[in-house]
C-alpha positions in Angstrom: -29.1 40.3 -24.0 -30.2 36.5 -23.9 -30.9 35.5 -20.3 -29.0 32.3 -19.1 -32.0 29.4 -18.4 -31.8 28.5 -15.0 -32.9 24.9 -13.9 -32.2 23.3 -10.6 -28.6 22.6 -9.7 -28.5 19.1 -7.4 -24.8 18.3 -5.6 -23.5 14.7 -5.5 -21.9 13.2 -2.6 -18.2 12.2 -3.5 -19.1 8.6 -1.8 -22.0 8.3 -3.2 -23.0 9.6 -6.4 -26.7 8.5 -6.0 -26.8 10.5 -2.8 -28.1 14.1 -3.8 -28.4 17.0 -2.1 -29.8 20.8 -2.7 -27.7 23.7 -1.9 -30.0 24.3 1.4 -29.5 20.9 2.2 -25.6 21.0 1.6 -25.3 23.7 3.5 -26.9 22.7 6.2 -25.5 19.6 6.2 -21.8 20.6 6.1 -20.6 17.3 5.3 -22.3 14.2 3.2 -23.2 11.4 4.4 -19.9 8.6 4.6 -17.2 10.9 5.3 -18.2 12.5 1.2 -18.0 16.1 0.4 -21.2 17.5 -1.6 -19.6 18.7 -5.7 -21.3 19.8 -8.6 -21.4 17.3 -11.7 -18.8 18.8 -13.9 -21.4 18.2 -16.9 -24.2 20.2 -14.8 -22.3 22.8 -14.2 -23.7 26.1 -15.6 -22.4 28.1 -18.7 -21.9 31.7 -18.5 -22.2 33.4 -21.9 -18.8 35.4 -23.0 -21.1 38.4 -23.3 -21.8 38.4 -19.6 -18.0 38.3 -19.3 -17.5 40.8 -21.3 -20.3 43.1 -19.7 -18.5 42.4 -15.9 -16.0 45.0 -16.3 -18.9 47.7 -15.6 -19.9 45.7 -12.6 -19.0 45.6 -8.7 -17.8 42.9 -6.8 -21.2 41.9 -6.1 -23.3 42.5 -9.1 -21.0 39.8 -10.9 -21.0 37.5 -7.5 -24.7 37.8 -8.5 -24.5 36.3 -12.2 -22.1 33.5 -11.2 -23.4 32.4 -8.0 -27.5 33.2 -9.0 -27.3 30.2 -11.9 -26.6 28.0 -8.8 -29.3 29.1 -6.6 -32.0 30.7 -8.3 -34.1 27.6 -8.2 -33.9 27.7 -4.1 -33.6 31.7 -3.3 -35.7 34.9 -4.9 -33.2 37.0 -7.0 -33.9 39.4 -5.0 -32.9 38.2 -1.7 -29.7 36.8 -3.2 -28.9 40.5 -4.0 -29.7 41.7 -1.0 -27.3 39.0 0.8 -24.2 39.9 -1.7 -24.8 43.5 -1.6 -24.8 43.4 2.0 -21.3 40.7 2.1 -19.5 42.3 -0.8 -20.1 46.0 0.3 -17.3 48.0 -1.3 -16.7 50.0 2.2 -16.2 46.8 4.2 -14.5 44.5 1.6 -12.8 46.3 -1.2 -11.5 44.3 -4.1 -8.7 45.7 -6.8 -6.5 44.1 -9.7 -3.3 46.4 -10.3 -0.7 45.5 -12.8 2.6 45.1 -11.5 5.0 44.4 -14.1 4.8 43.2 -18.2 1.5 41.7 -17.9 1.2 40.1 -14.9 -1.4 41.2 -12.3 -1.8 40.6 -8.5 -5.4 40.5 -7.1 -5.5 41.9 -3.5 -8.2 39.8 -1.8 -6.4 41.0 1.2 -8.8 44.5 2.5 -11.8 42.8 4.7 -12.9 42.6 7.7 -10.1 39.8 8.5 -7.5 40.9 5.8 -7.7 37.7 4.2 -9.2 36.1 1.2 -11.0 34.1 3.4 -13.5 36.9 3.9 -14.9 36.4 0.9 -16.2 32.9 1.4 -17.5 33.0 5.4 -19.5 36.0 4.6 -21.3 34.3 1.8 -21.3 30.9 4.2 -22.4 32.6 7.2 -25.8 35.2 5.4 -26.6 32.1 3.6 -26.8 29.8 6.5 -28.8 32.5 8.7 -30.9 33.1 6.3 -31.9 29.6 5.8 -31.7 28.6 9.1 -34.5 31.6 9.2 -36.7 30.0 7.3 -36.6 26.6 8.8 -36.6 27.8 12.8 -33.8 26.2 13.4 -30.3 26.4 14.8 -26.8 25.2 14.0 -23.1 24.7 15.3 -20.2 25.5 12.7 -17.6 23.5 13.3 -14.2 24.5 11.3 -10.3 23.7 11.6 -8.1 26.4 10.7 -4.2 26.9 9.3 -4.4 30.5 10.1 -7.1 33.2 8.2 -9.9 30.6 8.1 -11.1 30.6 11.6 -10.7 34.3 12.1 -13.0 35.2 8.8 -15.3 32.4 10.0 -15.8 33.7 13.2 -16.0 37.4 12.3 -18.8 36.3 9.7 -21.1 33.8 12.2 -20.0 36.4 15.4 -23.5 37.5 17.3 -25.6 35.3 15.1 -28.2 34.2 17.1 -28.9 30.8 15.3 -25.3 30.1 15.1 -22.7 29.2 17.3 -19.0 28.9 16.0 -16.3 26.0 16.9 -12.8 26.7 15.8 -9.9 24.3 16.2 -6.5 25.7 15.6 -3.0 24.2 15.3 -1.2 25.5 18.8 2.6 27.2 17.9 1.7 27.2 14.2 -0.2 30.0 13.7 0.2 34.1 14.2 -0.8 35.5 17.4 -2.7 38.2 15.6 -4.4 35.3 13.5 -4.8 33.4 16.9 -6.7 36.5 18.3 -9.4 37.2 16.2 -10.5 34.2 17.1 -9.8 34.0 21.0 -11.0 37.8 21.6 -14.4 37.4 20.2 -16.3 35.8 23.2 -20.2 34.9 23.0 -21.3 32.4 20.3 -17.8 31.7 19.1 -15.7 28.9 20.9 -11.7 28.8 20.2 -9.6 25.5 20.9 -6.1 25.2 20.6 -5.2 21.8 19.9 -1.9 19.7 20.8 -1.0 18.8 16.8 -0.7 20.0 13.2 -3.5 21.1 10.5 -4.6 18.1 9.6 -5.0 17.0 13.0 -7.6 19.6 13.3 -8.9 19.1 10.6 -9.2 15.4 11.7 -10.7 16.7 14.9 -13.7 18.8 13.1 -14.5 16.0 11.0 -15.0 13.7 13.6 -16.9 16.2 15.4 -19.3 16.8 12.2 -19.6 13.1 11.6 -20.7 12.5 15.4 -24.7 12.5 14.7 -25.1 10.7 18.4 -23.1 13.7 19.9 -24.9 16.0 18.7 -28.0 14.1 19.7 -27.3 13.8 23.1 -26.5 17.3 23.3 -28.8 19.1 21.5 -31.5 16.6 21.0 -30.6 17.1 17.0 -28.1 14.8 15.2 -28.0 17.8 12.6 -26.8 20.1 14.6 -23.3 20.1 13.7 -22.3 21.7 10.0 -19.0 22.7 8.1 -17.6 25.9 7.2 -14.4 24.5 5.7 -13.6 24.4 2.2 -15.5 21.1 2.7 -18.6 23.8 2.9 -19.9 23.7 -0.4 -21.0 27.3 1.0 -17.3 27.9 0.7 -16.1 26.4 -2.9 -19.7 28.2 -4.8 -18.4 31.9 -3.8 -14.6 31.0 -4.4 -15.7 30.2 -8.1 -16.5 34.7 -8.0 -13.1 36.3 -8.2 -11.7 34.6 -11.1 -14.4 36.3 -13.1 -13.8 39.5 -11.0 -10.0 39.1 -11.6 -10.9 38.8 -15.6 -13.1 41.6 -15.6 -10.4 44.4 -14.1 -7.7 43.1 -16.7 -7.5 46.1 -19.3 -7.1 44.9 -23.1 -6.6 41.1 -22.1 -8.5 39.4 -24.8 -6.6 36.0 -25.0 -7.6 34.5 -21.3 -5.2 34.5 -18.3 -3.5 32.4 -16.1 -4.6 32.4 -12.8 -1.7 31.5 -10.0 -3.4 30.3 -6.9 -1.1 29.9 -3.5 -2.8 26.7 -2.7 -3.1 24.7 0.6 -6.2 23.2 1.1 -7.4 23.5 -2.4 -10.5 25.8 -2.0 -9.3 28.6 -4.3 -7.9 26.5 -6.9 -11.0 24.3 -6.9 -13.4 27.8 -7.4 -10.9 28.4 -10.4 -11.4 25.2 -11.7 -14.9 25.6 -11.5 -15.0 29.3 -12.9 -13.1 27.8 -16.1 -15.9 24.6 -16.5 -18.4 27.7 -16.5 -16.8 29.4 -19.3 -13.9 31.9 -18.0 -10.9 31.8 -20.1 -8.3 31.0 -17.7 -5.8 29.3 -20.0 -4.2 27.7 -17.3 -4.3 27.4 -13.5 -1.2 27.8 -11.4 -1.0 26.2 -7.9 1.5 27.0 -6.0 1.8 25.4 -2.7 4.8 25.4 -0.2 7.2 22.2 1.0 4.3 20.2 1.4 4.5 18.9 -2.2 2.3 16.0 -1.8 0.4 17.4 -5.0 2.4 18.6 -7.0 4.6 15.2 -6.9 0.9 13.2 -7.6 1.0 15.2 -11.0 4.5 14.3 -12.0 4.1 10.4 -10.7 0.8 9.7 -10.3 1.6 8.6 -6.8 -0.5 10.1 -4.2 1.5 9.8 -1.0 0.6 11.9 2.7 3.9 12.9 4.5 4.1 14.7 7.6 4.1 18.5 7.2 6.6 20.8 7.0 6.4 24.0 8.7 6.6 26.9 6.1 6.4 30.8 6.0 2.9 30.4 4.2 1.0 29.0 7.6 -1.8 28.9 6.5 -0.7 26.4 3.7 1.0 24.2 5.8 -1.9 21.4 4.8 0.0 18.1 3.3 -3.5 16.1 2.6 -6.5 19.2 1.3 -9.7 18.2 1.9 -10.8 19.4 -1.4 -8.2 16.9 -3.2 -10.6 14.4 -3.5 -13.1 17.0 -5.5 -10.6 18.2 -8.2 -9.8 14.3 -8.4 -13.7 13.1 -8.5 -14.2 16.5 -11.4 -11.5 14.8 -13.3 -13.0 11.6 -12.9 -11.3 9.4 -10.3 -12.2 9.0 -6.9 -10.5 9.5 -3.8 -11.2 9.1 0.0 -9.6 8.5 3.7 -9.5 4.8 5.0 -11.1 4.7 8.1 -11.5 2.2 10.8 -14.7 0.9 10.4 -15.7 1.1 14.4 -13.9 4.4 15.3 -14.4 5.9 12.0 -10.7 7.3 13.1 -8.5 7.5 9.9 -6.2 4.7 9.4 -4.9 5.9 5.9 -5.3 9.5 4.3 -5.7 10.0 0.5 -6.0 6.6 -0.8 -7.1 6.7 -4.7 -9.3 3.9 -5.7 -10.2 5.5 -9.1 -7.3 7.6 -10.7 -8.4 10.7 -12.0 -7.9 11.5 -15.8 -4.5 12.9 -15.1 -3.7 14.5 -19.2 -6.7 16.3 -18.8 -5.5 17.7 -15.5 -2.2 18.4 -16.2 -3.4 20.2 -19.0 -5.1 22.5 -16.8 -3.4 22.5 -13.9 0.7 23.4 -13.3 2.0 22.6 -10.0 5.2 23.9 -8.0 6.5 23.4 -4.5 8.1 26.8 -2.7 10.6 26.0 -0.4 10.7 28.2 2.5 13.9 30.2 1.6 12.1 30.8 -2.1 9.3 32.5 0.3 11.6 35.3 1.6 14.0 35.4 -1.5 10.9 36.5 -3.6 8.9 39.1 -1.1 12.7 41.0 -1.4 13.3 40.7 -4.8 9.5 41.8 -5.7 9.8 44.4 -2.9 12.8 45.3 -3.9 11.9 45.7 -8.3 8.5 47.0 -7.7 8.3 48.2 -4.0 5.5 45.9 -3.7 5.0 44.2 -0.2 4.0 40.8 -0.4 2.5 38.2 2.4 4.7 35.0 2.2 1.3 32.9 1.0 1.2 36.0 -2.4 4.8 35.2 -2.8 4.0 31.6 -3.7 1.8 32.6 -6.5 4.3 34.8 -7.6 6.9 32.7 -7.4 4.9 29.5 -8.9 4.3 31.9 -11.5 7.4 33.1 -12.7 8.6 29.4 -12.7 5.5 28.6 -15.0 6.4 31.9 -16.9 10.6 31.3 -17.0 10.4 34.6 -15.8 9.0 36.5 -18.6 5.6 38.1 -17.4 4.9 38.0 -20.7 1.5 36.1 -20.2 -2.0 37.9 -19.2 -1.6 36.4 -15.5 -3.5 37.4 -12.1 -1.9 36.1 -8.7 -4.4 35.7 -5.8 -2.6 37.9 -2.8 -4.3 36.1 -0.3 -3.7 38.2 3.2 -2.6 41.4 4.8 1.8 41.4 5.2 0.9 43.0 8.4 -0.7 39.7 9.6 3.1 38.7 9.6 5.3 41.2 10.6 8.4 38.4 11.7 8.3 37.1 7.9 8.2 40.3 6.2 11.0 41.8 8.2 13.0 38.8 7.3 12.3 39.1 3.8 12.9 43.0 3.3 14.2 44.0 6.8 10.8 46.7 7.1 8.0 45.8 9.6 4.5 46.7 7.9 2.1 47.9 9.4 -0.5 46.0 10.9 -4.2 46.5 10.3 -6.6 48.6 12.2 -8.5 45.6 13.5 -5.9 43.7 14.5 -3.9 46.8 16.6 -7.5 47.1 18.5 -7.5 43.2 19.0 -3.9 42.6 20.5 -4.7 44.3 24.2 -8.3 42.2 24.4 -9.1 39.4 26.6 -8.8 36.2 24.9 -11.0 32.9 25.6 -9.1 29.7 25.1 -10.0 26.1 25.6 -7.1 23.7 25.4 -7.0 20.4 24.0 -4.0 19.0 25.7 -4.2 15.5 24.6 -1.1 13.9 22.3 -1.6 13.1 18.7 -0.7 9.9 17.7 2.7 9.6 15.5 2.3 7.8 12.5 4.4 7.4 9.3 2.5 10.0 7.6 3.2 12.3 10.5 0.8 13.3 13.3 -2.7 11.7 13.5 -5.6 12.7 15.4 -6.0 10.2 18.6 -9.1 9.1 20.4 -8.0 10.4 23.4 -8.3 14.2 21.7 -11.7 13.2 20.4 -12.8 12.5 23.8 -11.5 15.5 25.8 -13.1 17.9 22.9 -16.2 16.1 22.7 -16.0 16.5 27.2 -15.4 20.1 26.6 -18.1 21.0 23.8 -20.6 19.2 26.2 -19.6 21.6 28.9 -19.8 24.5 27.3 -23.4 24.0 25.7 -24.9 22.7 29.6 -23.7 26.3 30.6 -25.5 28.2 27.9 
């Protein structure tokens, strides 16, 4: 078999494309310098031969994590020590992964079995072995700073949990996410810090920006105005390994020869953006499905080419509920636009979210990429009519997919088609009953984590109202930047 050549990979700042960055660097850094997000230059993105493809279907989770993700890194970690990091985060008795066909020949890919029951899994414990071990090398220490919609902050915090070079910040929305979701972030104690903050999603994620932009914060904290990092999908610690299960989805599709549509429940753009990736390195997805809920902000860009933030909706699929993704303005700078967040040019608050300044190549994208808002009765009509066909329990976020699907498809499953099922149903027992009147199960984790303590630190501040709908407002920047400067004098 002819071996790929490897040469360095460098990652461009989405403000800057002059300003670049190794993976080490990136990670470390969390966000680029100006408010950019570090992406890989769509025509340096490494090719994957179809005989490596073709060879994945003997291969585990993390022997084909290996050939993706080592063309990335190869110049910057020893094969061997990659191996050992995705043998130890894709361990088959911690984080199983399976493809089952459903019905005709549409597939469903349960990313749903890890620690945290959630795709999100995948991703932090890439994120959080990578940044230990590099953090190893140097001697040095780091805060991860994330906002979360709902499985993000939990499979963060399991993942950086007892580090000892590594403490964890999570901002969540407050009355918009699960309690379970809520606890296994609140329950965990030591290194890993849990706010509950007075707005929606994109208020935190506002909030952690601001935070990871604050180099004079974290100066006069730590002594070390690089102390803060990311582990968002604004990581690009978290789009690389999101680029994996794509080819793992390919590999466990029996007698699929023609490519396969991949339907990605979508809110802040991570998965789909791995997809798109995986296809620039050579998978055949034929065409990429993202399904989001009542926050249709990008699906309606596609049809009008108007890219307009509206306040969001609440929806079934919480951890969706995103009406501006951070990783928007990479799928529009890979298509060839640009795309970033006015700001005010003392506060660095943003005055106006999403504004395009370079429109992307939208043929090409559309080409690629199909679109569909869910509304939130759609979510509970399809978990009961998929429940009720194939007595298959979905999560309302894995309804999405199948739901954008089937619109995509008119219904005919007659495509080679994986849907990403992106968490546990028992993480939301109130929806599924809804749906198909039967309360699953929750998981084991989750049944040991609802009678622990839980640590909370409020911010109580008001958001500022705005035509697009909540906005983050200096008075929450200063009572969480009061309360992280409490928390690390006591430690």
């Amino acid at each position: 078999m002819l071996k790929p050549v490897m040469k360095e990979v460098t990652y461009y700042n989405t403000n800057d494309h002059n300003d670049r960055a190794t993976f080490e660097d990136a990670l470390l850094k969390g966000m680029a310098s100006n408010y950019g997000l570090y992406m890989i230059p769509r025509d340096e993105i490494p090719s994957i031969s179809p005989e490596i493809i073709t060879n994945m279907k003997d291969m585990s989770y993390a022997e084909i994590a290996f050939e993706v993700l080592n063309l990335y890194l190869a110049s910057e970690i020893p094969s061997a020590a990659l191996k050992r990091i995705l043998d130890d985060a894709y361990r088959a008795d911690k984080i199983p992964t399976d493809v089952k066909q459903i019905t005709g020949r549409t597939y469903i890919m349960w990313l749903t079995q890890g620690p945290t029951y959630s795709f999100k899994d995948y991703a932090a414990r890439f994120f959080g072995r990578m940044l230990n071990y590099f953090l190893g090398k140097k001697g040095l220490k780091r805060v991860v700073v994330v906002a979360t919609s709902g499985d993000t902050g939990g499979a963060v915090a399991d993942a950086l949990y007892g580090l000892e070079r590594i403490d964890n910040i999570v901002f969540y929305p407050k009355g918009s996410i699960s309690d379970g979701q809520k606890r296994q972030m609140t329950t965990l104690g030591d290194n890993v810090y849990a706010f509950e903050v007075n707005g929606d999603f994109d208020v935190c994620q506002f909030l952690a920006k601001s935070i990871l932009g604050d180099k004079d914060l974290a100066r006069e904290i730590f002594g070390d105005p690089e102390r803060f990092t990311s582990a968002n999908s604004i990581s690009l610690g978290r789009l690389l390994p999101q680029a994996v299960y794509p080819f793992f989805a390919c590999s466990r599709i029996s007698g699929e020869d023609e490519g396969f549509v991949a339907s990605v429940p979508s809110g802040n753009f991570g998965d789909m953006m791995g997809t798109v990736v995986a296809k620039q390195m050579g998978l055949p997805v034929t065409k990429i499905i993202c399904g989001v809920n009542e926050n249709t902000e990008f699906p309606d860009f596609l049809e009008s080419g108007v890219y307009k933030v509206k306040p969001s909706i609440k929806s079934p699929s919480s951890a969706m509920i995103v009406s501006h993704p951070s990783n928007l303005s990479r799928l529009i700078d890979f298509y060839g636009g640009h795309m970033n967040d006015e700001r005010d040019s003392i506060t660095g608050q943003v005055i106006r979210p999403g504004v395009i300044n370079k429109m992307p190549d939208m043929d090409q994208m559309k080409r690629d990429i199909f679109s569909v808002g869910i509304n939130n009765q759609q979510h509970y009509e399809t978990m009961r009519d998929v429940y009720g066909r194939y007595h298959v329990v979905l999560d309302p976020h894995g309804a999405v997919g199948w739901r954008a699907l089937e619109i995509f498809l008119q219904g005919q499953h007659d495509k080679p088609s994986v849907i990403y099922e992106t968490a546990d149903p028992g993480k939301f027992p109130d929806d599924v009953k809804e749906a198909i009147g039967i309360v699953p199960e929750p998981p084991e984790g989750m049944k040991m984590q609802a009678s622990l303590k839980e640590r909370i630190y409020s911010i109580e501040s008001v958001p500022e109202s705005t035509p697009q709908g909540m906005s983050l407002s200096d008075s929450q920047v200063d009572e969480a930047k009061q309360k992280i400067r409490e928390i690390f004098k006591k430690k």
